[in-house]
C-alpha positions as CSV (number, residue, x, y, z in Angstrom):
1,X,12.0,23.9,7.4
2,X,13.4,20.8,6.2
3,X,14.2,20.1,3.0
4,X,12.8,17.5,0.4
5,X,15.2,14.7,0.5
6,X,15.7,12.2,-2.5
7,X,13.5,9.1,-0.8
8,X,10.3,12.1,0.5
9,X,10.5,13.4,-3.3
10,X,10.4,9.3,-4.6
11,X,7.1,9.0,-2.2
12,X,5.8,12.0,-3.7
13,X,5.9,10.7,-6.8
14,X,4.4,7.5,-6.0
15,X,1.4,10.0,-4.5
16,X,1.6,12.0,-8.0
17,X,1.0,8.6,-9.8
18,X,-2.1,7.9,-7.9
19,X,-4.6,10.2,-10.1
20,X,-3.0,9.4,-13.2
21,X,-3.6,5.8,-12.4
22,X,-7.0,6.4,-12.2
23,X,-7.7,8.7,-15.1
24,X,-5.9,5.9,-17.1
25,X,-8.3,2.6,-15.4
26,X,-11.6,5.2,-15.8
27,X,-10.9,6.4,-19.3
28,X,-12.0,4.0,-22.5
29,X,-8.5,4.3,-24.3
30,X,-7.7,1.5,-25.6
31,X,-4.8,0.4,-23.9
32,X,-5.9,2.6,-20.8
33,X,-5.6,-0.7,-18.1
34,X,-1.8,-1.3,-19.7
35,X,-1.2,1.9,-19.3
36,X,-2.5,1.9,-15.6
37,X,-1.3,-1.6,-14.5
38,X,2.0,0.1,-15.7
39,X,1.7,3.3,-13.8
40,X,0.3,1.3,-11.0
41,X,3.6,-0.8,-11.3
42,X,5.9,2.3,-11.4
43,X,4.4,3.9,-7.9
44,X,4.5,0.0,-6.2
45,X,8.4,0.3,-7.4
46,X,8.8,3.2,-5.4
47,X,8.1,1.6,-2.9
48,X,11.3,0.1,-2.5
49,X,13.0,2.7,-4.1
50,X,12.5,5.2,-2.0
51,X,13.8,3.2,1.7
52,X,16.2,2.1,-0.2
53,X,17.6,5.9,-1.3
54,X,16.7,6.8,2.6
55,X,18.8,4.5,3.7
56,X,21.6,4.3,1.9
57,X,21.8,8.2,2.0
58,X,21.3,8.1,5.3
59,X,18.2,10.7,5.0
60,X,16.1,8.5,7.1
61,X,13.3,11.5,8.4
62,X,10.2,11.4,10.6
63,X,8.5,12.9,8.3
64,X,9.4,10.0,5.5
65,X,8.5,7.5,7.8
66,X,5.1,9.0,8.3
67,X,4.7,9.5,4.6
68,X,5.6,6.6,3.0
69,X,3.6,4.5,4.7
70,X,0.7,6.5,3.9
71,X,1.4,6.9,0.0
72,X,1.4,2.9,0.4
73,X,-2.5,2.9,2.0
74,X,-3.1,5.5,-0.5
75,X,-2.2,3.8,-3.6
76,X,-3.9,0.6,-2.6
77,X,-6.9,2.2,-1.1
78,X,-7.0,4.2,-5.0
79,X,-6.8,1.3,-6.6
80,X,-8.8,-0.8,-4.6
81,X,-11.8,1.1,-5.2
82,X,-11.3,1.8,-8.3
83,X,-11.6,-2.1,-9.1
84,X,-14.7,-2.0,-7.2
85,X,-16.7,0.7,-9.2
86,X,-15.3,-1.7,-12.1
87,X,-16.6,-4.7,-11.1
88,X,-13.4,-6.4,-10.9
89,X,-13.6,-6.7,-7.2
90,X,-15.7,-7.7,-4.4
91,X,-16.4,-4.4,-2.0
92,X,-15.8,-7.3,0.9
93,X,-12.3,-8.0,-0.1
94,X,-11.7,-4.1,-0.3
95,X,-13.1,-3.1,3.6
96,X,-11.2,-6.1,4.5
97,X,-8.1,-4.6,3.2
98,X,-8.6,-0.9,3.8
99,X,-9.9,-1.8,7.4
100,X,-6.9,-3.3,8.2
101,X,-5.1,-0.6,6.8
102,X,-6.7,1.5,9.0
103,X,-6.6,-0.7,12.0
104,X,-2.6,-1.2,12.4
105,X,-2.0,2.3,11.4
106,X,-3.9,3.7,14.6
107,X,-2.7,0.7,16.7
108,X,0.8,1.9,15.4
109,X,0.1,5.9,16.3
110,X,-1.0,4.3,20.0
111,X,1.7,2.1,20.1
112,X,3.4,5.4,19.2
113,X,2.2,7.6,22.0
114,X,3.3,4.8,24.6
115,X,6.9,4.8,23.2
116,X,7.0,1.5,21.4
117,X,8.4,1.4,18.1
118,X,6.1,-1.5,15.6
119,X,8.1,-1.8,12.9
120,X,7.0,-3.9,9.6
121,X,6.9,-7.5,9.6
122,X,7.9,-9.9,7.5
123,X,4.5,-11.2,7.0
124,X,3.3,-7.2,6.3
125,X,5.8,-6.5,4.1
126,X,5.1,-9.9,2.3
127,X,1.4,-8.9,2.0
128,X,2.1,-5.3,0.9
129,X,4.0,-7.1,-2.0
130,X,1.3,-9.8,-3.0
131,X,-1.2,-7.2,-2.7
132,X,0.5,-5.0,-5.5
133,X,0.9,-8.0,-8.0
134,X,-2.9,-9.3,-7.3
135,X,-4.0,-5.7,-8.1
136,X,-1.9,-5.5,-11.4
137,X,-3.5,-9.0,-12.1
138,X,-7.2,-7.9,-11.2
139,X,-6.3,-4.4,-13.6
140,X,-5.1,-6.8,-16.2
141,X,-7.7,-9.1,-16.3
142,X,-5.8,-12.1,-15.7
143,X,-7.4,-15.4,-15.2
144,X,-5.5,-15.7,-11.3
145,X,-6.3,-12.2,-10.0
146,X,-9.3,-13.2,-8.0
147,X,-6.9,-16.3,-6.6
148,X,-4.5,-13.6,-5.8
149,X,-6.3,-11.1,-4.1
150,X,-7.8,-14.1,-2.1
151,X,-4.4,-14.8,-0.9
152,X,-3.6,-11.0,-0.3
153,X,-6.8,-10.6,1.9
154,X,-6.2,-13.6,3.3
155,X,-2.6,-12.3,4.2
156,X,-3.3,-9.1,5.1
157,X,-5.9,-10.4,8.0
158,X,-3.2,-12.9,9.3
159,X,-0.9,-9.1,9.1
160,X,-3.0,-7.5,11.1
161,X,-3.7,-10.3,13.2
162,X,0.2,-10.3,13.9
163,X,0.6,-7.0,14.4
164,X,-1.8,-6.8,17.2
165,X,-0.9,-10.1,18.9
166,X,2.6,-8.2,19.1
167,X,1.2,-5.0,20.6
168,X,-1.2,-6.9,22.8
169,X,1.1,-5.0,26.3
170,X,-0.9,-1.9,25.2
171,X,-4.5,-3.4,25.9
172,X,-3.3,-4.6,29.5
């Protein structure tokens, strides 16, 4: 068994955060959505934080590099939905998001299975960051979130666009 290096125990975290988020953007406390734009915050800082400790400690583990990535689609995908029971976003701009969540991630496991490595882009990790600041604006309230988000989605489909354009030797 392997153990629980600093970076795996930073993504658990970031998957802790997740129903504590929503408890916080679901409850009628006053400053609930400060509180859970700052939680939300928090687990998008891990993010970093934890490739950054994985590197750097050299604990870089197949296990981490499935996880990560999936406390990533999780957090999103929790907060994504959340917005939409709220009202503070369209269920469009979520499937558009999730789906191509789902969509890279199983053109990456096939990728995968054939021996090619698809690492992040530029443009993905770009959109992963844009994504977490529209969704701290939508939880806010801020006059630009719905600009945001329309850039995020917008940047997420060009993403996924990218990402299979570059694995497009698998569908020959």
């Amino acid at each position: 068994m392997q153990r629980i290096t600093l970076a795996t125990g930073i993504t658990f975290v970031r998957i802790l955060l997740i129903p504590v988020f929503m408890v916080l953007m679901s409850s009628s406390l006053r400053y609930g959505d400060t509180l859970a734009a700052v939680i939300f915050g928090i687990a998008a800082l891990t993010d970093s934080l934890d490739g950054y400790a994985a590197r750097i400690r050299k604990e870089v583990t197949r296990f981490g590099q499935l996880v990560d990535p999936l406390a990533d689609k999780l957090l999103v995908t929790a907060a994504l939905f959340t917005l939409v029971e709220l009202g503070r976003v369209s269920s469009w701009v979520a499937i558009l998001i999730v789906g191509r969540e789902f969509a890279v991630s199983g053109l990456r496991i096939v990728a995968a299975v054939e021996g090619i490595v698809i690492p992040a882009s530029c443009i993905a990790k770009a959109k992963t960051a844009l994504q977490m600041v529209a969704i701290v604006a939508l939880i806010l309230q801020w006059p630009f979130g719905d600009f945001l988000i329309g850039l995020a989605t917008s940047i997420t489909i060009v993403s996924g666009l990218d990402y299979f354009h570059k694995a497009r030797q698998l569908f020959h």
